[in-house]
Legacy VTK file of the C-alpha trace (Angstrom):
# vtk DataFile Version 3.0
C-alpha trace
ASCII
DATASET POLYDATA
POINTS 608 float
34.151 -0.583 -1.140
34.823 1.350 1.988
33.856 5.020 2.404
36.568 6.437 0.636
35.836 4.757 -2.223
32.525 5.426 -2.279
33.318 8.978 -2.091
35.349 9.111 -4.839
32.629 6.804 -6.977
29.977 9.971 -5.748
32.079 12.740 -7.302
31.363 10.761 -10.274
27.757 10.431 -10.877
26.167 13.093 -13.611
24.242 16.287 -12.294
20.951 14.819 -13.788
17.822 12.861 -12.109
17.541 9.432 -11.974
17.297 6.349 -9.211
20.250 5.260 -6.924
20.347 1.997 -5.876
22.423 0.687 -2.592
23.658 -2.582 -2.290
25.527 -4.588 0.549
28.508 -6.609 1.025
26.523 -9.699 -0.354
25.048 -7.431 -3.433
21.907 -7.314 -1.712
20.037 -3.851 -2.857
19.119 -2.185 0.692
17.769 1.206 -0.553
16.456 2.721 -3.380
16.055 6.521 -3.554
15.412 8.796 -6.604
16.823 12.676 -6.924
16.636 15.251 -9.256
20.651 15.886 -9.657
21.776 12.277 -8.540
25.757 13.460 -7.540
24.059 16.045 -4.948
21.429 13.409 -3.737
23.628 10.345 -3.008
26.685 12.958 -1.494
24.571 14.077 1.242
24.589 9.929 2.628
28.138 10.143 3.318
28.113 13.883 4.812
28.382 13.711 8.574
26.964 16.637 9.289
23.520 15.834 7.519
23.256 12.136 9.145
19.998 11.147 11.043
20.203 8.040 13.357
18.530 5.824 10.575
20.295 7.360 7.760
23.421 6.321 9.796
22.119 2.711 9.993
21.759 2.756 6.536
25.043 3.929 5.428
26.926 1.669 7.943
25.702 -1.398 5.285
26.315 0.338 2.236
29.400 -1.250 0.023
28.494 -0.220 -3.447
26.075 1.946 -5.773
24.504 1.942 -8.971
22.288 4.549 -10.657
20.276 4.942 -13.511
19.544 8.192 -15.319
16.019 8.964 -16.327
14.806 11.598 -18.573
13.156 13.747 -15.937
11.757 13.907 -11.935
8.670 11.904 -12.763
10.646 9.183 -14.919
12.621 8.677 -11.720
9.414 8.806 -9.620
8.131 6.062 -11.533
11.187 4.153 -11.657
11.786 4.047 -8.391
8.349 2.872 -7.194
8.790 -0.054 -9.920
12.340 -1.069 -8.422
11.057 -0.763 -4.785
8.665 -3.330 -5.654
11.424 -5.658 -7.622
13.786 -5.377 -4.773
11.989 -4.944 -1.521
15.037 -3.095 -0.091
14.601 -3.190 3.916
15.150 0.670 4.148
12.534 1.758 2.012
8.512 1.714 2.773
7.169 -1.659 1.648
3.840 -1.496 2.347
2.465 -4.275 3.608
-1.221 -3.814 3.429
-3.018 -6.808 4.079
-5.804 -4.787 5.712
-9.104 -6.231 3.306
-11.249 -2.587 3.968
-14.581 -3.393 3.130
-16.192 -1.169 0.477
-20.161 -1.309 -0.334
-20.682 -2.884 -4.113
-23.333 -2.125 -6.468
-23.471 -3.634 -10.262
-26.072 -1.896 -11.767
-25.359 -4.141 -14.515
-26.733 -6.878 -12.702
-30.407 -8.060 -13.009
-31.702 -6.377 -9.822
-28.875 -5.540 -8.119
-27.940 -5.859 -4.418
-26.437 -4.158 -2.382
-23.154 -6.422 -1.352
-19.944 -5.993 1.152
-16.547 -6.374 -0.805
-13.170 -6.403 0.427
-11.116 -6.477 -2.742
-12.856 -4.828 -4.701
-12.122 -5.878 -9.156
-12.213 -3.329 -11.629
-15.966 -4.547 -13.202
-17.457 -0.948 -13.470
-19.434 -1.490 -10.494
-20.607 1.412 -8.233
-18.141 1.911 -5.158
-18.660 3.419 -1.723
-15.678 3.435 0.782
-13.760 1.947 2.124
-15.009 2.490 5.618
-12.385 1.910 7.441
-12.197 2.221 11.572
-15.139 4.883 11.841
-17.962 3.871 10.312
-18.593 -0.155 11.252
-19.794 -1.613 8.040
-22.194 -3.918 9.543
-23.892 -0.351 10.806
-24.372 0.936 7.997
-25.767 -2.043 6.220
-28.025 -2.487 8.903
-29.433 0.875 8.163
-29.801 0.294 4.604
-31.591 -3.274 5.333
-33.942 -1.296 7.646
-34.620 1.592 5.260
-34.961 -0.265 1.638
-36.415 -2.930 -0.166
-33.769 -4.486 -1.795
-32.923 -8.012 -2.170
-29.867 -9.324 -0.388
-29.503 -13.156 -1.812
-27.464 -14.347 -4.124
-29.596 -15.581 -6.983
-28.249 -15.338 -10.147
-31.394 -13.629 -12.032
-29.888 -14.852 -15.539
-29.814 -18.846 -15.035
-33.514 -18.702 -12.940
-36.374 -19.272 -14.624
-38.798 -16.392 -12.643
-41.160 -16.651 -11.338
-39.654 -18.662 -8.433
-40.314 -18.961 -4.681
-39.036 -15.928 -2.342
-36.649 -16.444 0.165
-37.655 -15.543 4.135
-37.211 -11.660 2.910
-39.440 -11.744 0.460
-41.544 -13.508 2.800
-41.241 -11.007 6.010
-41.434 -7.972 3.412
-37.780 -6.605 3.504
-37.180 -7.558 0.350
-39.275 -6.467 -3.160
-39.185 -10.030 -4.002
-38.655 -9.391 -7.812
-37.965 -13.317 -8.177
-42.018 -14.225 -7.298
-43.282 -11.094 -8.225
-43.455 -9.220 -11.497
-41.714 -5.857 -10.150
-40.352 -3.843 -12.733
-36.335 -3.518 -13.329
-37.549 0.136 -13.553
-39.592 0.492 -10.255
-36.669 -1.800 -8.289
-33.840 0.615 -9.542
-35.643 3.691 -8.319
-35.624 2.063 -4.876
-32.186 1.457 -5.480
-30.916 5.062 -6.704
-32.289 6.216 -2.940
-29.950 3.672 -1.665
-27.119 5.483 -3.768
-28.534 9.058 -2.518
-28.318 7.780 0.796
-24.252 6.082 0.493
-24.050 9.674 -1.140
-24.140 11.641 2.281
-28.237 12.096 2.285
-29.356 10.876 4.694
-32.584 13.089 5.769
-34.890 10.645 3.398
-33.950 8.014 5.259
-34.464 9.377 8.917
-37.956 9.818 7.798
-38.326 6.421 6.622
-37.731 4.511 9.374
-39.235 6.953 11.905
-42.769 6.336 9.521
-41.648 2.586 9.391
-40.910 2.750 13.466
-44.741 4.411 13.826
-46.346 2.047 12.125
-44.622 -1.131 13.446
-45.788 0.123 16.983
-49.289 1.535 15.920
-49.857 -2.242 15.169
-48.060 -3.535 17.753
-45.221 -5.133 16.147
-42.994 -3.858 18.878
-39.774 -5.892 17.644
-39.559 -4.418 14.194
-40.244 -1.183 15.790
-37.395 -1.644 17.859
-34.989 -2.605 15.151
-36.023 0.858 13.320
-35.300 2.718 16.249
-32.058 1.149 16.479
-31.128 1.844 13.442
-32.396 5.623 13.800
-29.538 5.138 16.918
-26.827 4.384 14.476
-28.356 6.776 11.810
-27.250 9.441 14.514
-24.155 8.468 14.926
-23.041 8.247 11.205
-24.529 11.732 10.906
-21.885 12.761 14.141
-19.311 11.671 11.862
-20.097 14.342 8.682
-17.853 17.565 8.019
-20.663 19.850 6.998
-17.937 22.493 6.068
-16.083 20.420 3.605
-19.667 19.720 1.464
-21.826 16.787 1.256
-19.723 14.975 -1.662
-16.694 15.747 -0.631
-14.469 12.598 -0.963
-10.987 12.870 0.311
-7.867 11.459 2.295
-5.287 13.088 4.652
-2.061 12.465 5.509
0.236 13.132 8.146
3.676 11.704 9.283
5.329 12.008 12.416
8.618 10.956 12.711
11.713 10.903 15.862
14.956 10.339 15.601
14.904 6.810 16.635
13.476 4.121 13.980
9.896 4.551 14.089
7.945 6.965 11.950
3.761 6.471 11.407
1.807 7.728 8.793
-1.928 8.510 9.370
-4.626 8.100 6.959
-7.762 9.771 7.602
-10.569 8.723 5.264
-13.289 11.072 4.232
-16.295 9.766 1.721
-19.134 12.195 0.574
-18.579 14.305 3.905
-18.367 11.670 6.188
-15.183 10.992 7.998
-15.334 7.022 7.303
-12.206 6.077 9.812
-8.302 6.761 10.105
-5.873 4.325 9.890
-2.079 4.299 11.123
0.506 2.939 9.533
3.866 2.392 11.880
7.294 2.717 9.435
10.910 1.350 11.033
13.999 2.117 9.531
12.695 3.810 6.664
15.468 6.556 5.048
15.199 9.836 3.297
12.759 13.558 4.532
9.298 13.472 5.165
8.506 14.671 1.681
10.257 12.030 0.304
8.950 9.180 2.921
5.381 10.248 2.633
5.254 10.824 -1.372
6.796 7.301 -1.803
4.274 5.984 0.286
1.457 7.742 -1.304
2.251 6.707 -4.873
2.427 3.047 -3.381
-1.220 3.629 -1.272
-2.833 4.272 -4.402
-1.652 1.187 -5.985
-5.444 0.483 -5.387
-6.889 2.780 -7.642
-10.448 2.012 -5.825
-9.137 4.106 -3.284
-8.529 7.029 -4.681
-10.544 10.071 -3.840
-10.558 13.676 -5.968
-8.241 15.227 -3.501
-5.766 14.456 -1.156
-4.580 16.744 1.595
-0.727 16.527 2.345
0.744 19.024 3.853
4.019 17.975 4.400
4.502 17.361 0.659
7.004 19.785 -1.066
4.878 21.164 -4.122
7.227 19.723 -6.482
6.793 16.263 -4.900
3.153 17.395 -4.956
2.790 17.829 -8.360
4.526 15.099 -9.853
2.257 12.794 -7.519
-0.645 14.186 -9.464
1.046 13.807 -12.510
1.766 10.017 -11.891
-1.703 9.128 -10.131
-3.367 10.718 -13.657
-0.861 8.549 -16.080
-1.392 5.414 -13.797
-4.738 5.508 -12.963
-6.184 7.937 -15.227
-7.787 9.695 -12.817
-7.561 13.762 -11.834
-6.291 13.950 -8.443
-6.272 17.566 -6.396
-3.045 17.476 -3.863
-3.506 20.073 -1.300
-1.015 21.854 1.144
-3.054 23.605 3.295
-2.321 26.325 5.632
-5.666 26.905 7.805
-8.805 26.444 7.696
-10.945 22.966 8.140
-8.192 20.742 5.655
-5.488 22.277 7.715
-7.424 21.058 10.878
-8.289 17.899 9.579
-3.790 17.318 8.882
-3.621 18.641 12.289
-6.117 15.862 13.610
-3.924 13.381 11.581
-0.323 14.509 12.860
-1.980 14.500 16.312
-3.146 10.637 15.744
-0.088 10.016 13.889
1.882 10.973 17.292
-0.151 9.021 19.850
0.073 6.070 18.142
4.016 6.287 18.011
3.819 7.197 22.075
2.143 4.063 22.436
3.685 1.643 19.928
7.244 2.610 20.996
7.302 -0.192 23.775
6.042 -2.830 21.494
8.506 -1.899 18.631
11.188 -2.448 20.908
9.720 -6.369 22.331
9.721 -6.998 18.058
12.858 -5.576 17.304
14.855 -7.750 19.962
12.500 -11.086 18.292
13.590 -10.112 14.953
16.564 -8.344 13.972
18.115 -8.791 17.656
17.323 -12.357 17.139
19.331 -12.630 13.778
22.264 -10.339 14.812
22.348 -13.429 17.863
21.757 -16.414 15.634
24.520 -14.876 13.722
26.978 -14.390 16.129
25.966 -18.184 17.458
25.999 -19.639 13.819
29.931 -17.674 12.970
27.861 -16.039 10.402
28.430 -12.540 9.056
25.237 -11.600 9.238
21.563 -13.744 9.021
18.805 -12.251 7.055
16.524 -15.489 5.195
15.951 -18.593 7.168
13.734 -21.146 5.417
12.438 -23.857 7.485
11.219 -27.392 6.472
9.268 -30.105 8.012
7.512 -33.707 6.840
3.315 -34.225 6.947
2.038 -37.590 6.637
0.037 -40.492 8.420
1.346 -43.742 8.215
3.625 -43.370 5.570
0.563 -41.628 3.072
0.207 -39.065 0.770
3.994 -37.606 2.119
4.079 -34.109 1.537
6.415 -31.406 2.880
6.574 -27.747 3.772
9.168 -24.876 3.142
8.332 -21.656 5.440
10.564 -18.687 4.672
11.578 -15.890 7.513
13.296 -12.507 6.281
14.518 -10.061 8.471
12.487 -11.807 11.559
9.317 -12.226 9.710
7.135 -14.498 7.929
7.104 -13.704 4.453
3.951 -16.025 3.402
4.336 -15.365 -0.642
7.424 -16.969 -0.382
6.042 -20.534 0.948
6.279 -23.541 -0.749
4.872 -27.044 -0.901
5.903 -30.040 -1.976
3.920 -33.476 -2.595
6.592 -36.244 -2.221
6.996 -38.320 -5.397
10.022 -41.131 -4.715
9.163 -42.004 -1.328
6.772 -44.590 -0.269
5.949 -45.222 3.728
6.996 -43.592 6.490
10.559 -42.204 6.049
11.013 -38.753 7.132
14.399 -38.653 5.982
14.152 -39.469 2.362
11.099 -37.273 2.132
13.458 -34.641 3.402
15.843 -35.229 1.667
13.514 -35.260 -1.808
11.850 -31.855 -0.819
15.499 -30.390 -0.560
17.052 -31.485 -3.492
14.229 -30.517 -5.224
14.411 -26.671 -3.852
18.003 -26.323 -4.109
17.863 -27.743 -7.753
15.900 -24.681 -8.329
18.316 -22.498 -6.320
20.797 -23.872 -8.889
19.266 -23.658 -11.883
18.780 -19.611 -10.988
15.185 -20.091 -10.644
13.672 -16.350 -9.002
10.697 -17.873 -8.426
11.768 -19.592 -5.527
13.570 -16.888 -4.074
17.243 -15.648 -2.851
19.567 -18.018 -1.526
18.793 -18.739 2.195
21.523 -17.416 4.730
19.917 -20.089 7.252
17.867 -23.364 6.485
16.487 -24.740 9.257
15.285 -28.602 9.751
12.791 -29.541 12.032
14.361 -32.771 14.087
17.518 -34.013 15.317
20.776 -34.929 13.778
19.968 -37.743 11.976
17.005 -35.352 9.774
20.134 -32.760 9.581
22.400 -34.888 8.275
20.235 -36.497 5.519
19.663 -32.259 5.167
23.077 -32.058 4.426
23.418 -34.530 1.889
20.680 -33.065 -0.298
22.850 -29.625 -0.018
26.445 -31.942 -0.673
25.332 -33.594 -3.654
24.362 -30.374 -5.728
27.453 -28.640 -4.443
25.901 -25.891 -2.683
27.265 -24.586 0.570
24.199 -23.369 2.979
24.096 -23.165 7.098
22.184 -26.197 7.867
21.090 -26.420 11.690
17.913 -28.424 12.983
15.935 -27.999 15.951
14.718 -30.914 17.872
11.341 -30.808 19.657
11.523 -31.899 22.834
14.380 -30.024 24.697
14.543 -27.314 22.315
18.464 -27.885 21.292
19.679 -26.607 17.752
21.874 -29.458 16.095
24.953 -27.788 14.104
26.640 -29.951 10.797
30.133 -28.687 12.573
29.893 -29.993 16.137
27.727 -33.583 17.176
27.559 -31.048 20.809
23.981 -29.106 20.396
23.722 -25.793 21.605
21.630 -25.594 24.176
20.550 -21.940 24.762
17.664 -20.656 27.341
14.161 -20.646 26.911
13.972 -17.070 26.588
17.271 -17.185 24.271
15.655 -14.245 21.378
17.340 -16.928 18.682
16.163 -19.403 19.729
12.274 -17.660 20.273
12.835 -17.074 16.454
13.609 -20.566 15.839
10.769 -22.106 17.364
8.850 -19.926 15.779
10.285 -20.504 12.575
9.995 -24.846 13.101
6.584 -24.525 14.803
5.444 -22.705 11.420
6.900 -25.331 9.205
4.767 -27.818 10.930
2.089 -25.915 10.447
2.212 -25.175 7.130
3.002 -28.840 6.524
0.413 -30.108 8.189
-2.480 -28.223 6.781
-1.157 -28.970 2.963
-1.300 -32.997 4.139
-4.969 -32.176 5.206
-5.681 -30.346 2.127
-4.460 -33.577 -0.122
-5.875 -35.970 1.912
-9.491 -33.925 2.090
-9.024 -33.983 -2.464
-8.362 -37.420 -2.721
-11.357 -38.055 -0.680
-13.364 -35.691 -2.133
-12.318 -36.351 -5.504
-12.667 -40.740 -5.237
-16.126 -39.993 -3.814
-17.374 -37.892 -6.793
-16.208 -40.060 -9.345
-18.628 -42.257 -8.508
-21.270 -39.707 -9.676
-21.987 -40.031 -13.630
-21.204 -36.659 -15.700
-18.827 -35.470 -12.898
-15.831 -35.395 -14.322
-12.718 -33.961 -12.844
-13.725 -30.341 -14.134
-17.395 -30.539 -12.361
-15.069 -31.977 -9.181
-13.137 -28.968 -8.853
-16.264 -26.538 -9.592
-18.109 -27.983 -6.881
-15.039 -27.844 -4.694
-14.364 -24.605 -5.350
-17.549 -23.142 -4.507
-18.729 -25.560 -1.874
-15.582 -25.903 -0.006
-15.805 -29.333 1.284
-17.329 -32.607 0.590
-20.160 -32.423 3.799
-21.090 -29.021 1.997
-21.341 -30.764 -1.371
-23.489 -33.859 0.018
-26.326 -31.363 2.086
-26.850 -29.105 -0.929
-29.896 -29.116 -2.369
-30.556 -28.862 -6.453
-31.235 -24.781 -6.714
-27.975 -24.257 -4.249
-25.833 -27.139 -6.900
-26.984 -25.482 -10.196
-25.549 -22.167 -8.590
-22.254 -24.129 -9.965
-20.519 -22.626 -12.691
-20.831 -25.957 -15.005
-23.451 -27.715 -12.983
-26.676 -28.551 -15.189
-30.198 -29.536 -13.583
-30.101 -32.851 -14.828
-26.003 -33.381 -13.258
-27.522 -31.239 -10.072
-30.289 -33.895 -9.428
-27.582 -36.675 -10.160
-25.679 -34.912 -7.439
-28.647 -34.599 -5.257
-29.533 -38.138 -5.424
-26.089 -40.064 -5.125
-25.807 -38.333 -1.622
-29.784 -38.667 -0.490
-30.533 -42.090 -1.521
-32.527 -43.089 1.529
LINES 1 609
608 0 1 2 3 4 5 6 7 8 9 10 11 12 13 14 15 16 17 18 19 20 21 22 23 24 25 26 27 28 29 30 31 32 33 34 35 36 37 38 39 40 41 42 43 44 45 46 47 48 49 50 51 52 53 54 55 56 57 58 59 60 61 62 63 64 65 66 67 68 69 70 71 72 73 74 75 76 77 78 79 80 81 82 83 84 85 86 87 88 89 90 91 92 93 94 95 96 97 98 99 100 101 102 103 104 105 106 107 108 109 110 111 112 113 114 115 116 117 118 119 120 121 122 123 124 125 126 127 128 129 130 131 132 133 134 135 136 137 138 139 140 141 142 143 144 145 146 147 148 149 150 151 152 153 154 155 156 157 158 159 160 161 162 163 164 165 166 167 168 169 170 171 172 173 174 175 176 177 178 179 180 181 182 183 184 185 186 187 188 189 190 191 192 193 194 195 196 197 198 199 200 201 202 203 204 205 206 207 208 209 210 211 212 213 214 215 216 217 218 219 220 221 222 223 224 225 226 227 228 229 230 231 232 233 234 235 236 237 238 239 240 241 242 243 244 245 246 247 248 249 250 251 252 253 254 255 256 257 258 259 260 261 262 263 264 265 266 267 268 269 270 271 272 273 274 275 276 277 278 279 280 281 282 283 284 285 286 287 288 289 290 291 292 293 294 295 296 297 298 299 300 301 302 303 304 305 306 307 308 309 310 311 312 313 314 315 316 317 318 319 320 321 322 323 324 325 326 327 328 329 330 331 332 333 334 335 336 337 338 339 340 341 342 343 344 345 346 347 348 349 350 351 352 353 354 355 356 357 358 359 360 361 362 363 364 365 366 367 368 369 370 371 372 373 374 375 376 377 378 379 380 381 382 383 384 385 386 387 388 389 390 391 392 393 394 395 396 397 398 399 400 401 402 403 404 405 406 407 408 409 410 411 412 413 414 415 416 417 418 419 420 421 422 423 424 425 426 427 428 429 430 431 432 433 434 435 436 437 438 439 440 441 442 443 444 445 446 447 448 449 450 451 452 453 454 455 456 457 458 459 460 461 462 463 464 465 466 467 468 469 470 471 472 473 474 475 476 477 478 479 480 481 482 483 484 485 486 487 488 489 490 491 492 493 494 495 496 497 498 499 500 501 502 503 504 505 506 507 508 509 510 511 512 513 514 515 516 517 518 519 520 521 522 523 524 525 526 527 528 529 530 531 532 533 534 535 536 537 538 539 540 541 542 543 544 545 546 547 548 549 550 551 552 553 554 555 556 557 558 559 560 561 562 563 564 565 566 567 568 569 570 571 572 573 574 575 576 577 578 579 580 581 582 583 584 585 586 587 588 589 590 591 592 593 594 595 596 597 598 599 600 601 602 603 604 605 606 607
């Protein structure tokens, strides 16, 4: 459709909420976007007056619509959260957040329970404290705990040992109650442990005292290392104390955020983090090309933060919310999560100060990522708007790339990388073992791995993705021929090029001339990186299959270990030379793994 006729489509949507979905001229759904009277909401896109640079952008690629009506607002909030994550439209906020934060873990379901570092935290009813993200360094704070208490901090699993048992070098030293040797209470441990809990809670004027005693009476016997390491840790005791909002109260647990946007396509959202008083770290998180007001921008990517519900705190100070936005938020987070959320909107005072400091951060960090956005932008969707033009494509979005892993002609495997919109995107990767091919013959084990993916792109199959715009082959023509036929014989019509590796010249199936573009050519940047991450990918899968077959022909050889036990011990152990130097008590930590099989173990690998 072209603008007129979307215009005339607009005047007929209903005056009731609902989602709005955008699509492209390939049917590709770019946007998604919720409103409380849809006809008013999706008008204002094709108003001139109203347009913003990356509204503009947007609208440029719109050819059609859809919409569905909801009962109310928070119907459509939820809806449109749920289709943002089915579509991954490249104007909305996908957020990408492969930062692990660690959070401090305590099961006090657990027989003696440490006190362990987790970085995805599950939903097991354990204790939480965090996550700590950029303020407070985690290996700090669990230096001061190690300092302070008594607890254990190995892994022995207090339900399969038979106690007593020998202490590990903690027990030994004395920074550790040793409950495995000695007959400490469960009741006299967990008191040790609730200060521990006191202490993650914001107190921490107990533990200043203990390690100033502990720091005394290392040096009054002249034990002046350990009376070093409690004065360090008195160091970092300070500086975590630095870091506490006395005005907010000492269990305060909260999260502000603040976005500052331009008129050009960056926008950044700042997270500050604030656990029992203690301002635990900020975090920025930069936004290109998203569309729609701040309200709108920041409460869709609030609803998707909390996605984690371990990170939820008991209020959450966003200023730049509307109140309606506001308060369906709060609504959602309770039906999702079932958990009472406070949004705030201050005006002054310390939470106003605190958005203030996060606007502030939220600007520097755009000042200073501005040049850097611009260096990805031309690598990305520069590059494809190039490889386009080069390719006579309309426009280039997916590129997959393939490549061949295998030595000598064994265990053939092969690799399929996928690119969209410039980037990796790593869920979307695929292997292949080769299964008709024996020896070395690149181009039937090409040739398999393709017919075998576009079989799948036939058949409909979502779980390997979209169709590609782009498919890539790493080699020369001969590899993008055989390519070709793969493609010819199922009847579907893809780009094919190749890229060869040692000039660097993409191979075309319309033209036996390659292009030969310069080294610092952004298509052919994106390309390389593209092949180079095929072989890669390939590569490590070969050395994967290879390391199982060895592993696997090795422990057959071991009576009672069975393919089951195989993949335990692989699982947990990681490789065979971590298998063969375990000793019994570290093998019947194996989920599966007996004494008796342990010693078995033991023995095939220490015979001498």
């Amino acid at each position: 459709m072209n603008i007129l006729e979307l215009r005339q489509k607009v005047k007929l949507l209903p005056l009731k909420s609902g989602c709005y979905i955008m699509k492209d001229s390939s049917g590709k759904v770019i946007y998604v976007g919720k409103a409380k009277k849809l006809r008013n909401r999706v008008k204002s896109y094709f108003d001139e007056s109203l347009k913003t640079q990356k509204t503009y952008a947007l609208v440029k690629n719109i050819c059609d619509f859809d919409y569905i009506i909801t009962n109310s607002e928070l119907d459509a909030f939820n809806l449109e959260n749920n289709l943002i994550k089915k579509y991954q439209p490249k104007y909305n906020i996908l957020l990408k957040d492969d930062k692990s934060f660690p959070y401090i873990k305590i099961d006090m379901a657990e027989k003696f329970p440490r006190v362990q570092v987790v970085r995805r935290p599950k939903k097991d009813g354990s204790m939480l404290f965090g996550p700590y993200v950029t303020g407070v360094p985690i290996t700090e704070l669990m230096h001061i705990i190690k300092s302070a208490f008594s607890v254990r901090w190995c892994n022995k699993n207090f339900s399969k040992v038979k106690l007593p048992c020998k202490a590990c070098l903690h027990g030994q030293i004395g920074d550790c109650l040793a409950p495995c040797e000695s007959e400490v209470k469960e009741s006299e441990y967990k008191k040790t442990l609730l200060k521990v809990i006191d202490f993650l809670n914001g107190n921490t004027k107990d533990v200043r005292k203990m390690l100033e005693d502990k720091m005394n009476k290392f040096a009054a016997t002249e034990n002046f290392e350990k009376a070093l390491e409690m004065r360090n840790a008195c160091i970092m005791l300070d500086k975590l104390e630095s870091k506490m909002i006395t005005s907010l109260g000492i269990s305060k647990n909260l999260d502000v955020f603040a976005l500052s946007e331009s008129e050009g396509e960056l926008a950044v959202i700042n997270v500050i983090t604030i656990r029992s008083g203690q301002n635990i770290g900020q975090t920025n998180y930069p936004l290109t090309g998203v569309v729609g007001t701040i309200s709108e921008v920041l409460s869709s990517f609030i609803v998707e933060y909390y996605s984690q519900p371990s990170r939820m705190p008991s209020e959450i100070v966003a200023k730049q919310l509307t109140e309606d936005d506001a308060k369906i938020i709060e609504t959602l987070l309770l039906e999702n999560h079932q958990k009472v959320v406070k949004i705030t909107l201050p005006q002054i005072g310390t939470k106003n100060k605190l958005f203030e400091n996060a606007l502030n951060n939220a600007v520097e960090y755009a000042e200073r990522s501005l040049d850097s956005l611009a260096r990805k932008k031309a690598l990305t969707s520069d590059a494809l708007v190039r490889l386009a033009g080069l390719l006579n494509l309309p426009s280039v979005y997916r590129i997959e790339g393939y490549d061949i892993s295998n030595i000598s002609g064994t265990n053939n495997v092969a690799s399929m990388v996928v690119f969209e919109g410039g980037e990796p995107n790593k869920k979307a990767y695929r292997k292949f073992k080769i299964k008709s091919v024996e020896g070395a013959n690149d181009f039937a084990c090409m040739q398999e791995a393709l017919e075998r993916r576009l079989r799948h792109l036939a058949e409909g199959d979502l779980s390997f993705g979209e169709k590609p715009d782009v498919i890539l082959i790493d080699g020369g023509l001969g590899q993008l021929h055989s390519a070709e036929n793969a493609a010819r014989s199922l009847g579907i019509n893809i780009t094919f090029i190749s890229l060869a590796k040692q000039d660097e010249v993409v191979y075309t199936t319309t033209s036996s001339t390659p292009l030969i573009l310069p080294k610092n050519d952004y298509a052919l940047r994106l390309l390389v990186r593209v092949r180079d991450e095929s072989h890669r990918y390939a590569v490590m899968f070969h050395r994967s299959v290879r390391t199982n077959k060895e592993l696997l022909s090795e422990l057959s050889n071991i009576e009672g270990v069975g393919k089951t036990r195989q993949q335990q011990l692989y699982k947990h152990f990681k490789s065979l030379q971590a298998i063969a130097d375990a000793s019994v008590d570290a093998l019947c930590e194996v989920s599966g793994i007996s004494k008796s099989t342990a010693i078995k173990i033991y023995s095939y690998f220490n015979k001498n």
